[in-house]
N, C-alpha and C positions, 0 to 999 in steps of 0.2 A: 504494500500500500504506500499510496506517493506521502511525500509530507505536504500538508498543506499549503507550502510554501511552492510548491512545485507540479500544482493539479490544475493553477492555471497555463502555466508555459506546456506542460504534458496535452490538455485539452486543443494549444492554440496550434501544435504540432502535428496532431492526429487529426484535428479539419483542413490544416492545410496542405497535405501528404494526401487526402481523401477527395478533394479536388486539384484537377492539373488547371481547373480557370484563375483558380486564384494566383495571385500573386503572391513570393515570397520573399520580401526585402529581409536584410538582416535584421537580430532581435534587437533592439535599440535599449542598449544601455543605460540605466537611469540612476544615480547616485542619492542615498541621504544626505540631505542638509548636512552639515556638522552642529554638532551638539551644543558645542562650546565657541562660538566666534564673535567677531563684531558685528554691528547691526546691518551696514551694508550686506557685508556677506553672506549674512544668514539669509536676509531678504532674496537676493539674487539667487542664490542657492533653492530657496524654497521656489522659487518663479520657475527654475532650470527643472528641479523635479518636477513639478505639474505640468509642464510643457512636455517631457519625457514622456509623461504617464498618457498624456491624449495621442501621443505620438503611438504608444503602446498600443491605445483603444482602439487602433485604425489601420493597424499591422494585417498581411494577408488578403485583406477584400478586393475585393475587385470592384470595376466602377459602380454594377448594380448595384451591389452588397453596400457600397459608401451611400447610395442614393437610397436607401430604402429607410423609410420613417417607420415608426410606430405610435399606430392611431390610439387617440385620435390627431396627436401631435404630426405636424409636419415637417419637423425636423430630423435632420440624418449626420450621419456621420463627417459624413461629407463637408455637408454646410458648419460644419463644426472648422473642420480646420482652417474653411477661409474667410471663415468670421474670427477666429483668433488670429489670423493674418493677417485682416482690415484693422483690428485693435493694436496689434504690434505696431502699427505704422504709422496707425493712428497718435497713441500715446506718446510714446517715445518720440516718434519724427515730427508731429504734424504740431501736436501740442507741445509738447516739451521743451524741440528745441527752433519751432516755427518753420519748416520747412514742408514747403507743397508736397504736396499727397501726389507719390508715384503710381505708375501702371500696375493693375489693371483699375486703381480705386479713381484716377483722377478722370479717365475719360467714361465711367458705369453711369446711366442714369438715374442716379436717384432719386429725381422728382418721378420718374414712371413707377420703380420700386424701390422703395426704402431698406428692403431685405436685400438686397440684387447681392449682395456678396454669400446670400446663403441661397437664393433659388437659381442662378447661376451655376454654383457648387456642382448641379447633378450631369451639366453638359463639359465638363472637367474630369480629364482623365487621375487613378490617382495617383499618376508620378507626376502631372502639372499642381497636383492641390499641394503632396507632399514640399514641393519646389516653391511654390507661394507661400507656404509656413516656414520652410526653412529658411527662404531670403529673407523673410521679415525677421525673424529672430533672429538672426544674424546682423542684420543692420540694429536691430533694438539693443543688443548688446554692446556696440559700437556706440549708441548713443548712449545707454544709461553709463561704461566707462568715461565717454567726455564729460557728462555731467558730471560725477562723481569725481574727475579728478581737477575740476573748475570751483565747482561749491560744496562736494558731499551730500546727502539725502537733503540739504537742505537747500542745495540748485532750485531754482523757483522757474518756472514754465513761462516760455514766451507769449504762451498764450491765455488768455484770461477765462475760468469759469464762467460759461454761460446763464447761472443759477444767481453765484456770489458775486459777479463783477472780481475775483481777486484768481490770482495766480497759484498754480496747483505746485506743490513742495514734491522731488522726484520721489520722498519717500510716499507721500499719499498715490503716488502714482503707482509702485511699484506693489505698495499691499492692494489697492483696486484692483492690478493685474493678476495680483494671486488672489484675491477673491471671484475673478473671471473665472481664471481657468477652474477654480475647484469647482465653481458652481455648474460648467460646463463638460466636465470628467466627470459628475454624477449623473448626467446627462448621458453621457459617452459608457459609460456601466450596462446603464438598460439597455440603450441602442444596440450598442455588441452582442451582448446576453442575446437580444430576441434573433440580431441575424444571424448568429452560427452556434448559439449554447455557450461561447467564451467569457470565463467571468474571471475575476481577481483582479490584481490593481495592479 
């Protein structure tokens, strides 16, 4: 008998050896926070794992499998990852450090659809969604290091709260984005579970 620890990667092995549709990228390594560090660090650290872990949620499917919702929600997997790809670019680029919103966000209409980065998602193969999540974290890294080595979690945002009129602090920024992703990897739980049986974190 597996140990518990290992009935989900055992599960994510034996559906994707059972179909030749799916795809099988490598397992994507996810590290613990550390226990003991500084505040920056931890922060970044916890945003790295949550990121890892939706990365985890979306391992093996193939485009259907990424585009299938569970009702009555109409959301999928899919629209998962290039909604936290419009938010990476969002935050850190657009707001953080003021810089225009690149392709594919600056030319989408969203006056026709507001969602267009999540119903979009399903005509996106998923080595383009995988590629649009990775470039954005990859530049948001890039940005939260400049911040961080300009003013520290307490770099303030070029651009100003639409709510409060006042400027967002990188650390408010950083625990909103760990509050994304977690709220959206409990999302990412169900989603998986119903398309292939694959549960654990």
């Amino acid at each position: 008998m597996l140990p518990a620890a290992h009935k989900g990667q055992a599960v994510f092995e034996a559906r994707t050896l059972a179909s030749g549709a799916m795809t099988t990228p490598a397992r994507t390594e996810r590290t613990d926070p550390p226990l003991a560090a500084d505040e920056a660090t931890t922060l970044v650290a916890f945003l790295d794992y949550h990121r890892d872990t939706l990365r985890r949620k979306t391992e093996g499917l193939t485009a259907e499998q990424l585009a299938q919702p569970l009702a009555p929600s109409t959301l999928t997997l899919g629209a998962l990852l290039k909604h936290v790809a419009l938010n990476e670019a969002s935050w850190f680029g657009e707001v953080l450090h003021g810089r225009p919103m690149p392709e594919p966000w600056a030319s989408a209409d969203w006056e026709a659809d507001r969602d267009w980065e999540m119903t979009s998602a399903r005509d996106d193969s998923p080595e383009e969604l995988r590629r649009v999540m990775d470039e954005s974290v990859e530049q948001a890294r890039r940005d939260i290091d400049a911040a961080l080595a300009e003013g520290g979690l307490e770099f303030r945002s070029a651009t100003l709260s639409r709510k409060e009129n006042q400027t967002f602090s990188l650390r408010w920024i950083l625990l909103h984005m760990i509050e994304e992703y977690a709220r959206h990897n409990g999302h990412a739980d169900f989603l998986r579970e119903a398309v292939d049986g694959v549960t654990g974190e």
